[in-house]
C-alpha positions in Angstrom: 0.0 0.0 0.0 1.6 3.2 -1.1 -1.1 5.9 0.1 -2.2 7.2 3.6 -4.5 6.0 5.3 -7.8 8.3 6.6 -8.1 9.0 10.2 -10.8 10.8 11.5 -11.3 10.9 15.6 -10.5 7.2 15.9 -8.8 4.4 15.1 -11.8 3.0 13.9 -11.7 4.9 10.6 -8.6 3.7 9.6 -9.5 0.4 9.9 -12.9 1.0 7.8 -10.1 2.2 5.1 -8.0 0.2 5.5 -10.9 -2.6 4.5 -11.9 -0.7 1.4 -8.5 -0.8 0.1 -7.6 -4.7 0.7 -11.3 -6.0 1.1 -13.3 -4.6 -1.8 -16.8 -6.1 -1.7 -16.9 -7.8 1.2 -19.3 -6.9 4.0 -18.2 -5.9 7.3 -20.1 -7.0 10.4 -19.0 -4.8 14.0 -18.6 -7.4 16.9 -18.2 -5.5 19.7 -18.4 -2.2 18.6 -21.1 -0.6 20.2 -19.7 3.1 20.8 -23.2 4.3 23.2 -20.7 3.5 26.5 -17.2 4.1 26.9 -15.8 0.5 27.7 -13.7 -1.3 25.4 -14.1 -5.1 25.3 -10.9 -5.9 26.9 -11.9 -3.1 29.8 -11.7 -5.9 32.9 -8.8 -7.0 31.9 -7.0 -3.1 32.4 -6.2 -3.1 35.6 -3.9 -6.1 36.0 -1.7 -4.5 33.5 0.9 -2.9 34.8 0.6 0.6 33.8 -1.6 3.6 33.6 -4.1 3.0 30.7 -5.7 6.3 30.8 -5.3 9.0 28.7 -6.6 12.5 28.4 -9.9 11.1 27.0 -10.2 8.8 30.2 -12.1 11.8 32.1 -14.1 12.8 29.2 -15.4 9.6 28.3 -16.1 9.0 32.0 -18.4 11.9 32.3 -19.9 11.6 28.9 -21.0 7.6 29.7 -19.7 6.6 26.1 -17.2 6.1 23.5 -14.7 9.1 22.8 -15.3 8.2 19.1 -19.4 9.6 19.3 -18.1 12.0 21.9 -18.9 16.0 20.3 -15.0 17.6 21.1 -13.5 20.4 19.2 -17.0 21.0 17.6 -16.0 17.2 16.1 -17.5 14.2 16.2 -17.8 10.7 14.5 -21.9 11.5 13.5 -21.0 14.3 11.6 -18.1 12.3 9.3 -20.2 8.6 9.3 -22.6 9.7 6.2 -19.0 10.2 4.2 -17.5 7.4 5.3 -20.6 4.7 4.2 -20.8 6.5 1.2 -17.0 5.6 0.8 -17.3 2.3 1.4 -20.6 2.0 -0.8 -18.0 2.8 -3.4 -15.4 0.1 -2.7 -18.6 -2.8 -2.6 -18.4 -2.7 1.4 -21.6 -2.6 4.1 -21.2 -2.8 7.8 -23.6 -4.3 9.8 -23.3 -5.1 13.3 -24.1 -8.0 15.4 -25.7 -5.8 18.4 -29.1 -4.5 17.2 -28.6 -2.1 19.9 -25.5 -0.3 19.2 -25.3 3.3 18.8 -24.3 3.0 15.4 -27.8 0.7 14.0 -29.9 2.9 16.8 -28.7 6.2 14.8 -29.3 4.2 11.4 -26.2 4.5 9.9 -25.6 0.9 9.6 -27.8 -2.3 9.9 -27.9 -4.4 12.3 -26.5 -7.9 11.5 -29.2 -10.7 10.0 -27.7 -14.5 10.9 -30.7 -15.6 9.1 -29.3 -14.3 5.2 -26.0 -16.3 5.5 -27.5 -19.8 6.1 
């Protein structure tokens, strides 16, 4: 891969390019990714590492009650970008859906939530 990558407020949205580069086509189902709370999955696990894992977001998040990526900071925030990036990927043959009906992301109806039923 010779060109940069897009990064907008998160990590996730390299990744989403990063998928529409290598993985035309191919749909792309969230596990995990729920963004409406600010825990990662691997959030128990923190403190029995042995070093500080929070970072100047730790405080925001904390009194927000979800994900730094949905978080409005800077007059930024994910909701505003998200229209772009489907569209993107819509380009590139990509969908996300996600396997919690519930997540912020299906809730706010910018993806759909994940059907078990079409891939048998």
């Amino acid at each position: 891969m010779n060109e940069p990558l897009y990064h907008f407020r998160s990590s996730l949205t390299t990744v989403l390019n990063y998928i529409s580069i290598n993985f035309k086509n191919s749909d792309i189902i969230f596990v995990g990714v729920d963004l409406d709370n600010p825990k990662y999955f691997f959030y128990d696990q923190l403190p029995s590492i042995d070093f500080n894992f929070n970072d100047w977001t730790s405080e925001i998040t904390k009194q927000e009650g979800k994900h730094f990526t949905i978080v409005s900071h800077e007059n930024t925030k994910m909701q505003d970008e998200f229209p772009f990036i489907i569209e993107q990927l819509r380009l590139t043959g990509n969908k996300i859906y996600s396997m919690n009906h519930d997540s912020f992301l299906v809730k706010e109806k910018f993806i759909e939530p994940f059907n078990l039923n079409v891939y048998n």
